[in-house]
C-alpha positions in Angstrom: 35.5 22.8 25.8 32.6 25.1 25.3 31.6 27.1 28.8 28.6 25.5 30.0 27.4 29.4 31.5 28.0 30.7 27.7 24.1 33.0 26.9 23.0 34.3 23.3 23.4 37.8 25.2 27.3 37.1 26.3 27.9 36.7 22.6 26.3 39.4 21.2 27.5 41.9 23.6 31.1 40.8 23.0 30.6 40.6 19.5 29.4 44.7 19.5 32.0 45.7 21.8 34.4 43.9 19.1 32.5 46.2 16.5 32.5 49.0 18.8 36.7 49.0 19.2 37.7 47.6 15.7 35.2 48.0 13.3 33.0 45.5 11.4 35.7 43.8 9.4 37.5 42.8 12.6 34.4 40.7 13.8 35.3 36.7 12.9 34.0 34.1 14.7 37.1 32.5 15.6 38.6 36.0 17.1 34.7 35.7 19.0 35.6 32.6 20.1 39.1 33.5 21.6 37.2 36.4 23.4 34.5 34.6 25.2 37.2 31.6 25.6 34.9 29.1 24.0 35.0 27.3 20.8 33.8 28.1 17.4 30.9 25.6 17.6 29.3 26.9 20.8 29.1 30.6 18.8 27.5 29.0 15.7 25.2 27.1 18.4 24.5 30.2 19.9 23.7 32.8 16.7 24.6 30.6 13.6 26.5 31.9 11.0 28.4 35.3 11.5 25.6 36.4 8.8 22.8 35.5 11.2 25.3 37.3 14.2 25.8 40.3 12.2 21.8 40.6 11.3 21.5 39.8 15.0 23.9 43.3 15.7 21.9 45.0 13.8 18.5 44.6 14.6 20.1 44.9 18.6 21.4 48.3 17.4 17.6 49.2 16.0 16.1 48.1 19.7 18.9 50.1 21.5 18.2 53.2 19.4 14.5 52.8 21.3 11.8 55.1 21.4 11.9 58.8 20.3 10.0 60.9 22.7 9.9 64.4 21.1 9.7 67.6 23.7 8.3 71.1 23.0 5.1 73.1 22.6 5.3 73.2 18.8 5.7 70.6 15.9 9.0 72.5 14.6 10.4 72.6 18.3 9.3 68.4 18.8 11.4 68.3 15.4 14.5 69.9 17.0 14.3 67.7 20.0 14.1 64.5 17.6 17.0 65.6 15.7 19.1 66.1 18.7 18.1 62.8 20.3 18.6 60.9 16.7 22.5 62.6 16.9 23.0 62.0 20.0 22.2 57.8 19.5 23.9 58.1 15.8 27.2 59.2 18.3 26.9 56.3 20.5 26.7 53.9 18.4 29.0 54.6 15.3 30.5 51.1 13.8 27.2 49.3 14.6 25.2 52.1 12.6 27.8 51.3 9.8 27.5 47.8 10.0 23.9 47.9 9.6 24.6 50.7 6.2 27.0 48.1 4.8 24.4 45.3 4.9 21.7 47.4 3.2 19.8 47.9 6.6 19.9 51.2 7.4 16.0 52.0 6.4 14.8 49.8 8.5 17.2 51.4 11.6 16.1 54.9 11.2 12.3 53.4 10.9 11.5 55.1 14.6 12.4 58.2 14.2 10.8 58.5 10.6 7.7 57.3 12.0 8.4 60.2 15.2 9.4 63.1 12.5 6.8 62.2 10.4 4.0 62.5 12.8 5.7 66.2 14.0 5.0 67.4 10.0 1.6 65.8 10.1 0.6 68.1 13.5 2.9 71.0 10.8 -0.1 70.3 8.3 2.3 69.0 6.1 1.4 66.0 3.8 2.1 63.6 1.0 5.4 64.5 -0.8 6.4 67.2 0.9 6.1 65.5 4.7 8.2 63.1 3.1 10.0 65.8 1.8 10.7 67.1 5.1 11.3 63.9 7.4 14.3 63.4 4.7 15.7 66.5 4.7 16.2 66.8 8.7 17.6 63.0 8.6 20.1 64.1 6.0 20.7 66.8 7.9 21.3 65.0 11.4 23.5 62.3 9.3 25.5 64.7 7.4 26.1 66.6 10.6 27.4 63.4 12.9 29.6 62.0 9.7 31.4 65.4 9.6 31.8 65.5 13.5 33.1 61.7 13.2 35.5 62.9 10.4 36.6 66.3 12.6 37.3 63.4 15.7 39.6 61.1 13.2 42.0 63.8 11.7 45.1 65.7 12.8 44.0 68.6 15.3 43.8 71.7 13.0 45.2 75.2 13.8 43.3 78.3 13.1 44.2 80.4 10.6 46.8 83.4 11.6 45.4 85.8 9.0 41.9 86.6 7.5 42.5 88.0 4.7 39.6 89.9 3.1 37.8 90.0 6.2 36.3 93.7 7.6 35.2 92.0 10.6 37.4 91.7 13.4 34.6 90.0 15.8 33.9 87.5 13.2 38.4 86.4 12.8 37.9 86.3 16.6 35.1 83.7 16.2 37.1 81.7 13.8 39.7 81.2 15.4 37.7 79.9 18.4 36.9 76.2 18.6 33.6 75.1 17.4 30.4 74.2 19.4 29.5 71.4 17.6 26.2 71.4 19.6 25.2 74.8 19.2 25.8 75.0 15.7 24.0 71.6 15.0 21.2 73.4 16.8 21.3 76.3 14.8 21.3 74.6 11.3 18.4 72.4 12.6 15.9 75.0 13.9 16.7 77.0 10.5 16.0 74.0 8.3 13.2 73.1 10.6 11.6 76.5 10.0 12.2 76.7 6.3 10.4 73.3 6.3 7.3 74.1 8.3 6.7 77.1 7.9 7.0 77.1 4.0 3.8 75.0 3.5 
């Protein structure tokens, strides 16, 4: 018998958490079901088909992403703080954001902070092509950057390399072998694309 308490909002947070710890393929209704302790009907009552529950995800994911505030005196510093606030929300939501890629929907979730970059190379004096151009290149960059962290998390830990061969740099073997600051370095290739961007007009 269906729980008479059961809310829209009960389901679909279950359902993401279910995204969240398994992926999108786990997400059935009847697993749904068993997880809320309620029957298959109430869920299709609730959010209809798991089409319509998975569209549902999605456009949740798009609200919880939110507003991007930029910070900093310039346009190419605002950019910087846009691409570190996109990575940061691209990290804590990983198997929703690929939920919403696998049904084609991934536009429309990264329509905020287009609209945010693109007004940053608008203040730049960038226009047309190239401010598209531009809010592209700094979202392939932030995407590219957060799939290869997500990869890095997933595999075997990896151990430095013992010997650097063909190396005359003693300080830089040293910095090799140290682990990597994933945030300064995403940093670092942002503010340099940034300025090659902007300041290139």
């Amino acid at each position: 018998m269906a729980r008479p308490s059961l809310t829209r909002d009960e389901v679909l947070d279950t359902a993401a958490n279910l995204v969240r710890q398994h992926g999108p393929e786990a997400l059935t209704m009847r697993k749904l079901a068993a997880e809320l302790g309620t029957a298959v009907t109430s869920i299709y009552w609730h959010v209809g088909n798991r089409e319509s529950l998975l569209d549902a995800l999605v456009q949740r994911t798009v609200a919880d992403l939110g507003e991007f505030r930029p910070v900093g005196r310039t346009p190419a510093e605002r950019v910087v703080s846009l691409a570190r606030i996109l990575r940061r929300r691209l990290r804590a939501h990983p198997h929703l954001i690929a939920m919403a890629h696998e049904r084609g929907l991934t536009e429309r979730m990264f329509l905020p902070a287009r609209e945010a970059l693109a007004r940053e190379v608008h203040a730049a004096g960038l226009r047309g092509a190239r401010a598209a151009e531009a809010v592209r290149a700094v979202q392939f960059q932030v995407v590219g950057f957060v799939l290869v962290e997500r990869n890095r998390e997933r595999a075997p830990v990896q151990q430095p390399a013992q010997d650097t061969p063909g190396y005359d740099d003693p300080a830089l073997a040293r910095a090799f072998a140290r682990p990597v600051n994933e945030e300064r370095l995403f940093v670092t290739s942002v503010r340099a694309l940034t300025r090659s961007l902007l300041e290139n007009k």
